[in-house]
N, C-alpha and C positions, 0 to 999 in steps of 0.2 A: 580791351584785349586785342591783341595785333599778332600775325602770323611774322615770323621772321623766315626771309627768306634768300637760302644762301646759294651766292654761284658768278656767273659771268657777266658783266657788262661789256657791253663790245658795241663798235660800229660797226653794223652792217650793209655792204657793196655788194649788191644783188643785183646781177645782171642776167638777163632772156633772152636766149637761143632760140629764133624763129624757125627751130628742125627739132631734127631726134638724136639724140645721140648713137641711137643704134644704127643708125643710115652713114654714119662716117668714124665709129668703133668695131673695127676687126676684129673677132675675138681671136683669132687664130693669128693675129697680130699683134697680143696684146704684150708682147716682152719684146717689142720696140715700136712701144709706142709714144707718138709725136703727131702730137693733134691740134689744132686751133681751132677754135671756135669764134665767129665772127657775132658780136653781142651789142647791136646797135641803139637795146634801151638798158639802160644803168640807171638806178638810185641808190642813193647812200640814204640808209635809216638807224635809227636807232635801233639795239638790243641786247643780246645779248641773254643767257635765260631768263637771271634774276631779275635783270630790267624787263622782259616781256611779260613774265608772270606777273609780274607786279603789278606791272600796267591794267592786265585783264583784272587781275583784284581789285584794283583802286576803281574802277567801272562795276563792280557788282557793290561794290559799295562800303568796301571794307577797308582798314589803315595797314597796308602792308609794310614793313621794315627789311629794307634790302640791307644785304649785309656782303659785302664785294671791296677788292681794292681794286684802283681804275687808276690810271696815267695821267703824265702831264697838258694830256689835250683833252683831259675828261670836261671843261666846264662851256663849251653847245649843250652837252649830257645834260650836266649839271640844270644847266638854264630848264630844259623841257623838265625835267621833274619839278623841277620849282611851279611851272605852270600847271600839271598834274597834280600837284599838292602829294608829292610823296617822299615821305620824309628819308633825309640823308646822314642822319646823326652816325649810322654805322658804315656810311663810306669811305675807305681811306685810300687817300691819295698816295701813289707812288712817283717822285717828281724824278726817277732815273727811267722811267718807263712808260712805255706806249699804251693807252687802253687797248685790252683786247681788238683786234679784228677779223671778221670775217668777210670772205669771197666768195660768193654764192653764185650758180650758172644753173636755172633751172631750164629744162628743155618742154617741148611743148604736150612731152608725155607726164609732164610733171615731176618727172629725174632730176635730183640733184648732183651737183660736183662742188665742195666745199673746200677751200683751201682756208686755214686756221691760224692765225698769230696769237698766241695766249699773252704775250705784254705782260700788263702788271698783273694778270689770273694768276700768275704761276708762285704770287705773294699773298697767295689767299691764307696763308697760314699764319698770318703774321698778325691777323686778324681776331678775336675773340668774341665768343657767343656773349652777349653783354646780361647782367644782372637786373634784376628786375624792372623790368621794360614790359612788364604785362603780357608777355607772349604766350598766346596758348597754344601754339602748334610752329611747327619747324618744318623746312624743306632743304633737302640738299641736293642742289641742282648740278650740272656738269661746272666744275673748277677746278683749280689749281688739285692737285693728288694729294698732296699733305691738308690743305687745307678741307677736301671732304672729310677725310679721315679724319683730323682734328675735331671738325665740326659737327662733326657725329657723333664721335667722345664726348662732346661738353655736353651736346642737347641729352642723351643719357645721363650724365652723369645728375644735369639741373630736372631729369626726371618731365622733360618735356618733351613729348610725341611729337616725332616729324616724319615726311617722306620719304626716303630714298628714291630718288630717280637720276641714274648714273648716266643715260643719254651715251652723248657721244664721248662723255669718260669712261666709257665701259670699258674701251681696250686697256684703258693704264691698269685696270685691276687682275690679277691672278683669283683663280677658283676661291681659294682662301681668304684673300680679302675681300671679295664680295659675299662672301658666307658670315664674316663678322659683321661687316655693314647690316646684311639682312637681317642678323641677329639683332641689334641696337636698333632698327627701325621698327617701326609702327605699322608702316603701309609702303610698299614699294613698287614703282610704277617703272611700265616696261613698253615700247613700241614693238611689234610682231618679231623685228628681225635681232631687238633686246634681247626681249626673250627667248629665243635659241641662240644668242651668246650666253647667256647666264646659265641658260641647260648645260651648255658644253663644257664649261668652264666650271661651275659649281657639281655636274652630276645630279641633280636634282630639277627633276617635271614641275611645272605649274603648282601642282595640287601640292606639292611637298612643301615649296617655296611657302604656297598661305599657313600651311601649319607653324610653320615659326613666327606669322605676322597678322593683324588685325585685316588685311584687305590688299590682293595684289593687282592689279590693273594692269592690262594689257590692251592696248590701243592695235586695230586694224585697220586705219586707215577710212574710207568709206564704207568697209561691211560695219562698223562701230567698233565695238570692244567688249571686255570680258571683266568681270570683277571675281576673283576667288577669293570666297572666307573659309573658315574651317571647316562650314559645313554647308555648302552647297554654292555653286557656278551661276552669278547673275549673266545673264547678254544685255549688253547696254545697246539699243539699237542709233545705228546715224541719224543724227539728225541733216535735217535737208537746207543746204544754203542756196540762197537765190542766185549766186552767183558763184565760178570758181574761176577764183584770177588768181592767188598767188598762196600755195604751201607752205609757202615759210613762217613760221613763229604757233601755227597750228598747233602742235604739242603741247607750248608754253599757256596757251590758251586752255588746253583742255585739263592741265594742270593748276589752273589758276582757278577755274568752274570746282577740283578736288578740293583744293582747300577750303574755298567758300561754303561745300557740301558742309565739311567736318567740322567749321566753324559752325556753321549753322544747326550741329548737331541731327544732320538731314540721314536718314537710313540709304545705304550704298546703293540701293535703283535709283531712289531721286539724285544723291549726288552723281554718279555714275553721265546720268540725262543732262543733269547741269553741264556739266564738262563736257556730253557730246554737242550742246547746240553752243557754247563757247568757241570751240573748235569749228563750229561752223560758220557761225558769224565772221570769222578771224580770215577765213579763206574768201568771203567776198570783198577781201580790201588787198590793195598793192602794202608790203611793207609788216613790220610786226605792230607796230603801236600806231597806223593809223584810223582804226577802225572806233567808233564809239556808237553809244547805245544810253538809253534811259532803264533804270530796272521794271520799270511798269511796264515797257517794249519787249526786254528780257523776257517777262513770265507771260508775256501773250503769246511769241512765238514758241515759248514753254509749251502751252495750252495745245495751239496749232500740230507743232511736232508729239505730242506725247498723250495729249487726249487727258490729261493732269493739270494740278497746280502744284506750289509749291508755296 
């Protein structure tokens, strides 16, 4: 059985601003604003969501099935999955278009400034949730618009429980369509400042949201997270990384611990934990998919953080 898991693949060019940005953002300047920022470490890494979730899945130990279309410069990509051992059967190439990219500038408060090229994402629809391929659970990550919505429809209609988590698609959706998304999902996962978009937008609080779904997540960052069911509010506490060098792909990771839960049939505190020491591992590494781990290492620092097993 394999999670399929739909959304972006991208290069990502993350580069660190040794300040703040709040030392040289005028707010009271902010409608002519012209700023540079001098960024003397740069790496270019793989990601993009569906390729970082994956990644963290394929480390806990599971067969994830990305499901993205990527550009004519997709095969470096290409190459490190192959050495990951994770399978490509649902990647399609678009040979008019660029893979995704991303430009990331994090500051030393941990703020990000993202600038976005979607390339070949914005062909996600061209794409099909494929026929029996043993998938037992689904996620729809930030892509292409037509192609979330697409891919929400099939995983419905094949009667197969997925995520929602709309990320930094949230702006493409009006109140309405993410009311039907929420509707057709299973479980849908939100970061703090998510979720008071989807309040705003949908009219609907937290607690409303889990009534229409099996389990809503809401990530805080280092105070941890939240999980609402029908009937009653878990707090997932943080877990503690030994180090924190780099934010990026953190979410990806702690979504990738979600899936593993529900695969694993784990009851929502233990998945919940999963996902918060995912997300913390993730932060003591430069990069979204450099970071690895054995699962006997996994369920020590388990132990360690949570006073549990799993």
């Amino acid at each position: 059985m394999s999670a399929l898991i739909c959304g972006s693949m991208a290069y990502d060019t993350i580069m660190v601003f040794p300040d703040k940005f709040k030392h040289h953002i005028l707010p009271e300047q902010v409608h002519i604003l012209n700023v540079a920022f001098l960024v003397p470490e740069l790496r270019r890494e793989y990601g993009g969501c569906a390729g970082n979730i994956a990644y963290n899945l394929k480390l806990l130990g599971e067969e994830p099935r990305i499901m993205a279309t990527v550009g004519k410069d997709f095969a470096p990509y290409s190459q490190w999955l192959t050495v990951c051992g994770i399978t490509q059967d649902s990647i399609k190439v678009m040979e008019e278009a660029f893979t995704a990219q991303a430009y990331i500038t994090t500051d030393l408060d941990d703020n990000q400034i993202t600038a976005f090229h979607p390339g070949a994402m914005s062909f996600s629809h061209l794409n099909v949730v494929p026929n029996d391929q043993g998938i037992k659970i689904g996620l729809i990550s930030p892509d292409g618009k037509d192609g979330m919505t697409q891919h929400a429809e099939q995983l419905k209609e094949k009667s197969i429980p997925f995520i929602f988590d709309p990320g930094q698609g949230m702006p493409m959706f009006d109140g309405d369509e993410l009311l039907s998304l929420v509707e057709k999902a299973t479980w849908v996962t939100l970061n703090d400042y998510e979720a008071q978009l989807m309040q705003e937008r949908t009219g609907l609080i937290p607690e409303e949201i889990a009534q229409k779904v099996d389990g809503l997540i809401i990530t805080k960052g280092a105070q941890g997270s939240l999980i609402y069911t029908r009937h009653q509010t878990i707090e997932i506490p943080p877990a503690k990384p030994q180090a924190t060098l780099d934010p990026t792909g953190c979410g990806d990771a702690y979504r990738a611990g979600l899936v593993y839960g529900l695969l694993q049939g784990f009851d929502m505190a233990t998945t919940g934990r999963i996902a918060s020491l995912m997300g913390a591992i993730k932060i003591e590494t430069y990069g979204t998919q450099n970071h690895a781990f054995t699962l006997q290492a996994f369920k020590e620092r388990y132990r360690e953080n949570f006073g549990g097993s799993f």
